[in-house]
C-alpha positions in Angstrom: 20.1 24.5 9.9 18.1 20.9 11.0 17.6 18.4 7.8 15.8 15.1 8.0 17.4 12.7 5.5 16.0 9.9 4.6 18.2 6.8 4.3 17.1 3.3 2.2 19.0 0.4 0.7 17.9 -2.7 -1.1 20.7 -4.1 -2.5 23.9 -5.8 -0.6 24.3 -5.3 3.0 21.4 -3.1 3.7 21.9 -2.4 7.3 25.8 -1.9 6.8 24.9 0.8 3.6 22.8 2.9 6.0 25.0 3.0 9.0 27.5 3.7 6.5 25.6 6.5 5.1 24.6 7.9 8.7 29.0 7.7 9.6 29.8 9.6 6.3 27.0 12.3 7.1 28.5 13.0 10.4 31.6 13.2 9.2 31.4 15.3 5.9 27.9 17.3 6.0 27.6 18.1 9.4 26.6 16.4 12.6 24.1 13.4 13.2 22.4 14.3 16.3 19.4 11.5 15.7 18.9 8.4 13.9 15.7 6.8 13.5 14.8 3.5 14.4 14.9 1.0 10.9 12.1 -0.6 9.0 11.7 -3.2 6.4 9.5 -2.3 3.6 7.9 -3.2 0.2 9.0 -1.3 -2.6 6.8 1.1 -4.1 6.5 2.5 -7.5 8.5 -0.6 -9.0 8.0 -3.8 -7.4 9.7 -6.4 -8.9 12.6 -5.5 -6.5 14.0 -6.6 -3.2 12.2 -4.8 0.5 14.1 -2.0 1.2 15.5 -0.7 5.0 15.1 3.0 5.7 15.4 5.2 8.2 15.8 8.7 9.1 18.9 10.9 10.4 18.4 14.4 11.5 21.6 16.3 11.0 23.1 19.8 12.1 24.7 21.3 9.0 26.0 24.9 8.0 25.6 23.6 4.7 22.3 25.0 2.2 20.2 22.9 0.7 21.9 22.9 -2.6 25.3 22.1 -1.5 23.6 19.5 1.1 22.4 17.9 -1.9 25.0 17.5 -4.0 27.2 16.3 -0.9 24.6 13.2 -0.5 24.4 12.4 -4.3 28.5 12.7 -4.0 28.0 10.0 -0.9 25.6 7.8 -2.6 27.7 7.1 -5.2 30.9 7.1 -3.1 29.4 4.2 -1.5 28.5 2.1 -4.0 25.4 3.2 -6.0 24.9 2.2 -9.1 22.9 4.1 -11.4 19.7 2.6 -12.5 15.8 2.8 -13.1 14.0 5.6 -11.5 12.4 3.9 -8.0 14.6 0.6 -8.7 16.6 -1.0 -7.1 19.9 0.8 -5.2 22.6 -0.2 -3.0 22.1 3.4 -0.9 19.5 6.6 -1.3 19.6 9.6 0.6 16.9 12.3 0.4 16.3 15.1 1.7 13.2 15.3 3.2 13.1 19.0 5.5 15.1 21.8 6.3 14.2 23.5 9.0 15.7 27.1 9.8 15.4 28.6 13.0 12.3 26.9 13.5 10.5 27.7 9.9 10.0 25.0 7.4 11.7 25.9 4.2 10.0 25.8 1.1 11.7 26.1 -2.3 10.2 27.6 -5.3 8.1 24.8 -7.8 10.5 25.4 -10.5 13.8 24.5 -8.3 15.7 21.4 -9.1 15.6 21.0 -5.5 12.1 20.1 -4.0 11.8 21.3 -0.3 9.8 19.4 1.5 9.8 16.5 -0.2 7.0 16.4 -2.8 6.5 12.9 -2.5 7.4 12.0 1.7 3.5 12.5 3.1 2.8 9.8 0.8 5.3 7.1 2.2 4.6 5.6 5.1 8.4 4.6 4.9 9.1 7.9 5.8 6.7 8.8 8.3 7.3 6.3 10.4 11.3 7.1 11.1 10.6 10.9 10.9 8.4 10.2 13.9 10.3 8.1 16.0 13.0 11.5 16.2 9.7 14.2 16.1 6.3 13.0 15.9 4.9 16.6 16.1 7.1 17.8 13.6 4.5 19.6 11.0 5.1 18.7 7.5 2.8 18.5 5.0 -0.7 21.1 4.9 -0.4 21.8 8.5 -0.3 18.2 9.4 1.8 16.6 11.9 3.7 13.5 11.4 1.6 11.8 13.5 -1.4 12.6 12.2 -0.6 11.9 8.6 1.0 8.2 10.0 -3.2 7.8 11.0 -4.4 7.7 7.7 -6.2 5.3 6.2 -3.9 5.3 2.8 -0.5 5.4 5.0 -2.1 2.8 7.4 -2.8 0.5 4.3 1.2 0.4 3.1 3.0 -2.3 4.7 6.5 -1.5 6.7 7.6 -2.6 10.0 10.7 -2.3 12.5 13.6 -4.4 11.3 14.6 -5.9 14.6 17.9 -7.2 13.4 19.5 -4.0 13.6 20.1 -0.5 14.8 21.7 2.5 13.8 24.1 4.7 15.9 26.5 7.4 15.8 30.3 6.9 16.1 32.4 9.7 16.9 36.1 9.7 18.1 
């Protein structure tokens, strides 16, 4: 199975929390075969808050949704999240955005815990613009690509841009 996860920090070493996140991923959920580029961005939903990085990691995993998830909130927490105010501030977030299998889009039912694809990412310009740096076609929300829903006027209005003072990558032995 392919899953898009997205990846934001605002708190302590941003940069270092997400490659952190992206080396744990590879090593305990599966295997990171992309990383997105990263990008600095306003909160939203809660603003009084420091920008947040994010990015995107699309990872190869045997693992289902459920278990997936669990994994990540496991992560988040092994790496120094602190619970606090929904939207606030957090040292690392992981969610999972898509899960594709063999080629189809899953969907999960409205009354699952688990919200596949993410109810709220064709809203977040944050999230669009990672997920189509590794697949810009990808189709994710009403028959829209990625690209297409980045063109919008309300997605073109949020502010984000690429944080030039760092990069992502994928460390294997």
């Amino acid at each position: 199975m392919i899953y898009y996860l997205g990846l934001g920090s605002n708190l302590g070493n941003r940069l270092a929390n997400l490659q952190l996140a992206v080396n744990v991923l590879d090593l305990r959920a599966g295997k990171v075969v992309g990383v997105s580029k990263v990008y600095e961005s306003a909160p939203m939903y809660v603003i009084n808050q420091p920008p947040f990085l994010n990015a995107v990691a699309k990872l190869e995993s045997s693992l289902d949704p459920a278990k997936l998830l669990v994994l990540t909130k496991t992560i988040e927490k092994e790496c120094g999240r602190i619970a606090r105010e929904r939207n606030g501030p957090r040292e690392l977030d992981i969610d999972l955005l898509l899960a594709i299998d063999q080629g189809a889009c899953l969907k999960s039912p409205p009354d699952s815990e688990l919200r596949l694809p993410h109810p709220a990412m064709c809203e977040r310009r944050f999230v669009l613009e990672p997920l189509a740096d590794l697949d810009p076609g990808l189709i994710c929300c009403d028959g829209l690509s990625v690209a297409q829903i980045l063109r919008s006027d309300t997605i073109q209005s949020q502010k984000s841009q690429v944080f030039e003072h760092g990069v992502l990558s994928i460390h294997r032995d």
